[in-house]
C-alpha positions in Angstrom: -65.1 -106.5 82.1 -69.0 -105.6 83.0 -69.5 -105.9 86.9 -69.6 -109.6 87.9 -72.5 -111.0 90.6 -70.0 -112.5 92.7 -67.3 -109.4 92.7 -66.2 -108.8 96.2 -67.2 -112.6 97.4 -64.5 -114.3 99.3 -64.6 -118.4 99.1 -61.9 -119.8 101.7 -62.1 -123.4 99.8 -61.1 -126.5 100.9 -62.4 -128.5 99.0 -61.5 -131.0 96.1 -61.7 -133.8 93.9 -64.5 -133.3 91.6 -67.7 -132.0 93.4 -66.3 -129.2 95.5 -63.9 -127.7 92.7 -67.0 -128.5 90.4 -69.2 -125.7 92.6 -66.4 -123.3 93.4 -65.5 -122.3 90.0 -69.4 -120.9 89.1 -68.0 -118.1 92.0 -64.6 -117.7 90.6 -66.3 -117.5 86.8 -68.3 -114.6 87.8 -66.1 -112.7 89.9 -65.2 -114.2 93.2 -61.7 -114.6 94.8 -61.5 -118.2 95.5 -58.6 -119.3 97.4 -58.1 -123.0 97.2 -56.2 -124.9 100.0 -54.1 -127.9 99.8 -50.8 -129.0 101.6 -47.5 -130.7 100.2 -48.5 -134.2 101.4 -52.1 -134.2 100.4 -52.8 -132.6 97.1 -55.9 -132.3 94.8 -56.3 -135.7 94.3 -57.0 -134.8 90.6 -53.6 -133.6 90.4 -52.6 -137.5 90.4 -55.2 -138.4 87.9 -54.3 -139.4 84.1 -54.3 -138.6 81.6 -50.9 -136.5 81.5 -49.4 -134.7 79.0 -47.1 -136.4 77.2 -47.8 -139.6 79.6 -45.5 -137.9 82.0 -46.8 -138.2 85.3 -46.2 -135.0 87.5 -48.5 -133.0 89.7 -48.6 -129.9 86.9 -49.4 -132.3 84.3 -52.6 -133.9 84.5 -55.5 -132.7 82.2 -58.1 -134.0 84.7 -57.0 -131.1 87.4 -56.2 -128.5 84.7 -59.9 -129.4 83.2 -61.3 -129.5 87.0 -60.1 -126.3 87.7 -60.4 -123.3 84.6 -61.2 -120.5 87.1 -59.1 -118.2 88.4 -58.1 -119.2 92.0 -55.5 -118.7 94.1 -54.0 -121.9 95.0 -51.7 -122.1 98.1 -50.2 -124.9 100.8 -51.2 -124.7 104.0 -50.8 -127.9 107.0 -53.7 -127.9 108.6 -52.0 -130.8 111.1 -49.7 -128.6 112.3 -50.9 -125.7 114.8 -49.7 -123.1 113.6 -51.6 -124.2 110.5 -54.5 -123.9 112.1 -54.1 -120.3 113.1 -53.3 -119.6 109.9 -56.5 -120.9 108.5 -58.7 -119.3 111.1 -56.9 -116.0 110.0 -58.2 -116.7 106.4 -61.8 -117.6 107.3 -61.5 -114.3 109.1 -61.4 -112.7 105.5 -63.7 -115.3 104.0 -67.6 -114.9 103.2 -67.8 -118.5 102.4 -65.8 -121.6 103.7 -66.2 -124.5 101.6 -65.3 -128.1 102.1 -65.7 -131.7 101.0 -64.0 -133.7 103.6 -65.6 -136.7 105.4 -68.0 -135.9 108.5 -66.1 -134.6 111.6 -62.4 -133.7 110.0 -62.9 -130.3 109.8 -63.8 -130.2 113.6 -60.3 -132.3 113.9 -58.7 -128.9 112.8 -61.0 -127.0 114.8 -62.6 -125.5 112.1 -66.5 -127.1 112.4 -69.1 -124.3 112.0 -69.4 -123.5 115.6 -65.4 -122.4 115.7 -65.8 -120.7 112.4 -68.6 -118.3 113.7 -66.8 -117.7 116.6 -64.3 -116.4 114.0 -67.0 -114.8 112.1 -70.6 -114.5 113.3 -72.2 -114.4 109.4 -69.8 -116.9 107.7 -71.3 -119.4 105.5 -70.0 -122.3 105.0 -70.9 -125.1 103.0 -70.0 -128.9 103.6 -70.2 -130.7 100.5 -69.1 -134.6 101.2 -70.8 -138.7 100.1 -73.9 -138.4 103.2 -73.7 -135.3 105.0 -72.6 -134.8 108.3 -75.1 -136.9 110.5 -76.8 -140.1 110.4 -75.3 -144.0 110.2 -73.2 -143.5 107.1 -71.7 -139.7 107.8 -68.6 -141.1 108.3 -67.8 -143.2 105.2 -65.7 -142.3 102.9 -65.4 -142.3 99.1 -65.4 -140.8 95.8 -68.0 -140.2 92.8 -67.7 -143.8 91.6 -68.6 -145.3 94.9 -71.3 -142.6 95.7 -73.0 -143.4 92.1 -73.1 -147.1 92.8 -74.4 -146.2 96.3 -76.9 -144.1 95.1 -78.6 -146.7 92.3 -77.6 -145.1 89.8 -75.5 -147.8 88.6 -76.9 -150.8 88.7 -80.0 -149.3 86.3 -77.3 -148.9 83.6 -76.6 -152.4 81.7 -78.3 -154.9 79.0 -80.6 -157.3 80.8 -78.5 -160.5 80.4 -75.5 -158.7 81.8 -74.2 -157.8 85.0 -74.6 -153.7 85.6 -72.3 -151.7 83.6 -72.3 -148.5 85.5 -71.2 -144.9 84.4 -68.0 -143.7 82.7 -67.0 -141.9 85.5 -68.4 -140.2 88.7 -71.9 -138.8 87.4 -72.8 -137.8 90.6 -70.0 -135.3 90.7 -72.0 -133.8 88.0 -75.1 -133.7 89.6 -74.6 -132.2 93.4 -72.2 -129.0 92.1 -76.0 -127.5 91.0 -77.2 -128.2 93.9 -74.1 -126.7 95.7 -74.2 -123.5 94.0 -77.6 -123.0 94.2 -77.7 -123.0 97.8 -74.4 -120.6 97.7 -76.4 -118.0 96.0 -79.3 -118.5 98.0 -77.3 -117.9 101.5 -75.4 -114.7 100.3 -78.7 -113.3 99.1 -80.0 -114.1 102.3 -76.8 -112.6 104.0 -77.0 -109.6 102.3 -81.0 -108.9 103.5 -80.4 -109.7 107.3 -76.8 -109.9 107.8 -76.5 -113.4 109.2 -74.8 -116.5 107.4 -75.4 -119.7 106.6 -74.9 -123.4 107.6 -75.3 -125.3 104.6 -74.8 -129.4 105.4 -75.2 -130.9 101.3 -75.4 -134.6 101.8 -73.8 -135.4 97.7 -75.8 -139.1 98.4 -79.5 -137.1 98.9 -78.6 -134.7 96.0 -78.6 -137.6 93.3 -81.2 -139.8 94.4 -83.4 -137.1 92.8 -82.2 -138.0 89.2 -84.1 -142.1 90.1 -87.5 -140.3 91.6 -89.4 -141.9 88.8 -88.0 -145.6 89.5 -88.3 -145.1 92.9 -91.7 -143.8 92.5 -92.3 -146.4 90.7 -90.8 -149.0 93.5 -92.3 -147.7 96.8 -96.3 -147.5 94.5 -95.9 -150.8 92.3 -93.2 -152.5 94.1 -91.8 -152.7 91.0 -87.9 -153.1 90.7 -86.4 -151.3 88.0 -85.0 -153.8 84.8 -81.8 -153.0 82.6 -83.1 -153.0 79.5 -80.0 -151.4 77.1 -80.9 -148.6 75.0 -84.7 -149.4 75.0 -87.4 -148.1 75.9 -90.8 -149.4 76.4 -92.5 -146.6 74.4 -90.3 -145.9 71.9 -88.9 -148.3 68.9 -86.7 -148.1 66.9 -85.1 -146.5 70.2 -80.8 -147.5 70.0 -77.7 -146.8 68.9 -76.8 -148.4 65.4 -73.6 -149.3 63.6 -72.5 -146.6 60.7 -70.1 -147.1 58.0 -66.5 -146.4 59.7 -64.6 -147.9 62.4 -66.8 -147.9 65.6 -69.1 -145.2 64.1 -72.6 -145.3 65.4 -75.7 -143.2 65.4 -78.4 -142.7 68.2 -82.1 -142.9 66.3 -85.3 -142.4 68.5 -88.8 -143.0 67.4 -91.8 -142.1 69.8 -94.8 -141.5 67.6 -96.2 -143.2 64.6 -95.8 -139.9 62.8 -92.3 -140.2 63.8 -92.5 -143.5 62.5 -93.7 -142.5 59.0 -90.8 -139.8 58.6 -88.1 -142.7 59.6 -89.5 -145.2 56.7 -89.2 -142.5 54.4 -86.1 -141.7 55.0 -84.7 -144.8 54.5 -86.4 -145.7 51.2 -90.0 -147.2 52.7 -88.4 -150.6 52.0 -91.0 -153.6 51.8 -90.4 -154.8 55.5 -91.5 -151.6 56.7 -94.7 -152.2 55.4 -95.8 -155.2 57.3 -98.1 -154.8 59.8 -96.4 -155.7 62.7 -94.7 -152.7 62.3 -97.2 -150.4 61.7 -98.4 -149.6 65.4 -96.1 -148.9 68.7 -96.7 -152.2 70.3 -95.6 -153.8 67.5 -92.3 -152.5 66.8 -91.8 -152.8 70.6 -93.3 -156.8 70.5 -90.7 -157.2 67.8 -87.9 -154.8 68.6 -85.4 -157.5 68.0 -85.8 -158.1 64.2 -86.5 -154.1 63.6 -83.1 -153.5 65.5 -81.3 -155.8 62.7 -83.4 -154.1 59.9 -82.7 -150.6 61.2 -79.0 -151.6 61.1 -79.0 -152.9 57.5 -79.6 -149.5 56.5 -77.3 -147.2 59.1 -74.5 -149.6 58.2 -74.4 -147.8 54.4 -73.9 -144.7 56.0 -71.6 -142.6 58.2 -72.9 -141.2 61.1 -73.1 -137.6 60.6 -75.4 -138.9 57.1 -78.0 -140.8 59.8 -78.2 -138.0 61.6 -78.3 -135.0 59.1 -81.5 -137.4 57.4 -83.0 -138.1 60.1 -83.1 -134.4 61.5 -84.4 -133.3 58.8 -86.9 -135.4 58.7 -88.1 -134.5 62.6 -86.6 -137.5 63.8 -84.5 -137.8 67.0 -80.9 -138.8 66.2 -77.3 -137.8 67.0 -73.9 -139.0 66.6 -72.2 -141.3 69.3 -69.5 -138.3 70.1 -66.1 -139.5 70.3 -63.8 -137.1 72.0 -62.6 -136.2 68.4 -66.5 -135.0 68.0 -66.7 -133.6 70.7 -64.0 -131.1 70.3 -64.7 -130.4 66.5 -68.6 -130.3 67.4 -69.7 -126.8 65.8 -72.3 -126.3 68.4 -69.1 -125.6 70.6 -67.0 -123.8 68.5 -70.4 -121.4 68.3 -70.4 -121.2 72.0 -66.9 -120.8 72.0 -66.7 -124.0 74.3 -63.3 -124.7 74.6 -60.7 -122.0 75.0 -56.9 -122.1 74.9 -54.8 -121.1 78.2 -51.3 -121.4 78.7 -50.1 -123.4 81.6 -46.8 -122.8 83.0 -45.4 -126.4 82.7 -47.7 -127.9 79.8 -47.9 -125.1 77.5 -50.5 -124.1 75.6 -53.5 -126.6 76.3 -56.9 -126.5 74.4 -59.8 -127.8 76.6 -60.6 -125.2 79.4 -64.2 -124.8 79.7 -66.9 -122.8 81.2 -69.7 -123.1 83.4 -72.1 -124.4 80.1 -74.3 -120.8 80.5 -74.0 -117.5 79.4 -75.5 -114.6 81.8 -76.5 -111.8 79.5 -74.8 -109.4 81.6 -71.8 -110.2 82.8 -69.2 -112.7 80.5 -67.7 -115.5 82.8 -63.5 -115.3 82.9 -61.6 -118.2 82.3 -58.2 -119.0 83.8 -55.4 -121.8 83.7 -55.0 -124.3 86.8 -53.4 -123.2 89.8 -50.0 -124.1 90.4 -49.6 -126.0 93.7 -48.9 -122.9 96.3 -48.3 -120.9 93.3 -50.0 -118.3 95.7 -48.8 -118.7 98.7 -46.2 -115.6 98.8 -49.5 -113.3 97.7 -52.1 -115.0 100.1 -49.3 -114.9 103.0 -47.8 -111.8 102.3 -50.5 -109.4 100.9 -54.0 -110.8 102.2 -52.6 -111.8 105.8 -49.6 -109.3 106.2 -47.4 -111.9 107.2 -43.4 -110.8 107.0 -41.2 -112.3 104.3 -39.3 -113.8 107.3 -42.1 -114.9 108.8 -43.0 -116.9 105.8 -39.9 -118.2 105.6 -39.8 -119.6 109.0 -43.0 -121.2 108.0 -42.3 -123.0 105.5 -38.9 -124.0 107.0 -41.3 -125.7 109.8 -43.7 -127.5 106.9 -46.8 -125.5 108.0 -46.7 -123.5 104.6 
């Protein structure tokens, strides 16, 4: 293995869920040694989340941690409301560079562990707090998850037809969103660490972090006063601009036409029938004036065709289209078998599983390292043992008192 950026980085890391696991594994990928913290009674939440293997639920079985979490780190248990807990955890930021954790505003200083008691610890520690607002202002203290945070954001109620109610995302997008952000600033502090030898306090409010992704509606809003309409697949300067029904069962195809160029290509393609001809489709506006009828004819063509057929044509003819990827696409897609996507691991309890991931870039210097889930604890004799020099019977005492 070439040397790795983040080699001799430690990230203390008590974070989870989605956002904080999210930014973690870009250090353990490239060579940190990321030790991730949870106790018996609170767990990864992910660990809970379906699906399971099999449909048997269990805290080793859920794809959504495994998938979460395909960097090496070293998971262990630790009760951080117990005191010697505590001590124990202040002994690990001792060895940390970075602390990292996603908890609601003010728990961490519950512990004793707030960024004034870590420094005291460690004068050039950064640590980043990654949570829904940040650690100040009116709503520092709410708590939630992804789906909340992108409803909170706006995110969600721009997504939907225009004589429905808002649809929302599958899923947390924002989770998505505030790891990049996360990591950048990561990278940025050590950097800065290593030219003047002082750490970082790095406060990452996950609700300020998406609102970039709506800068243009709420440009848009606080110059125009113009409130942003749900308006499907559409676009107002695009048309055809949707996603059409293919031969198949739920099959569909995405087809995007900006430019009357673009527009000359599509006809072709599909046979320059007469109704492409008339001359309310010849222009932009028009198409857009009478998007409803070109929808239907669009459609009376895609339906005579599978999906992959659409799209092949219409690429070739320097026309936007793709598939709608079903998770059967997705892992076939040859684009990721190319980038060698999705990688097989075996995992102690769900055997050999297919969809471990990496970060979605390639450094040209140094190859990221993939590695199953952590077991819950499945570290804790090594952390304990060989990083804090804690006795055997000393760990045993400690776990016979639920601190470990």
């Amino acid at each position: 293995m070439e040397s790795q950026p983040f080699a001799g980085v430690n990230v203390l890391d008590f974070t989870w869920a989605g956002v904080g696991p999210f930014t973690t594994n870009y250090l353990a990928f490239y060579g940190a040694m990321v030790i991730k913290v949870e106790s018996r009674t609170h767990t990864d939440i992910t660990r809970i989340m379906t699906p399971y293997k099999d449909n048997i639920p269990g805290i080793e079985r859920s794809a959504y941690f495994t998938w979460s979490n395909p960097a090496k780190k070293y998971g262990i248990t630790l009760n951080l409301n117990h005191p010697k807990g505590v001590e124990i955890a202040k002994r690990l930021v001792a060895w940390a560079d970075i602390v990292a954790e996603s908890f609601t505003a003010g728990i961490m200083e519950k512990w004793s562990l707030g960024y004034e008691d870590l420094k005291e610890i460690k004068p050039d520690i950064i640590m980043l707090r990654t949570c829904m607002h940040g650690q100040t202002g009116p709503l520092a203290k709410h708590p939630g998850q992804g789906m909340v945070l992108t409803a909170l954001v706006g995110l969600s109620s721009n997504i939907g037809w225009p004589d429905r109610p808002p649809s929302g995302f599958y899923g947390a997008y924002s989770d998505f969103i505030a790891p990049l952000f996360n990591a950048v600033c990561l990278i940025s502090a050590l950097d800065y660490r290593r030219r003047t030898g002082k750490g970082q306090y790095l406060d990452l409010s996950q609700h300020e972090a998406s609102m970039h992704f709506l800068a243009s509606l709420i440009l848009n809003y606080t110059t125009n006063q113009r409130q942003p309409q749900n308006i499907g697949n559409r676009l107002s300067y695009a048309a055809p601009h949707g996603i059409y029904r293919c031969r198949g069962d739920d099959r569909w195809c995405a087809i995007a036409v900006f430019t009357d160029e673009e527009w000359k290509s599509f006809c072709k393609v599909i046979g320059n029938p007469a109704w492409t001809r008339d001359p309310k489709f010849a222009v932009l506006m028009g198409r857009i004036r009478n998007v409803d009828e070109l929808d239907r004819l669009v459609e009376e063509w895609t339906i005579n065709f599978t999906a992959e057929e659409v799209m092949t044509l219409m690429q070739e003819a320097g026309v936007g289209a793709g598939i709608a990827a079903n998770a059967e696409d997705v892992t076939k897609d040859p684009q990721m078998k190319h980038y060698h996507f999705f990688n097989e691991l075996d995992h102690p309890e769900m055997g050999r599983r297919s969809h471990y991931h990496g970060p979605g870039f390639i450094l040209s210097k140094a190859p990221y390292e993939l590695a199953r889930a952590t077991l819950l604890g499945e570290y804790n004799e090594y952390v304990y043992t060989k990083i804090l020099g804690i006795s055997d019977e000393e760990l045993v005492h400690l776990m016979e008192e639920n601190v470990i």
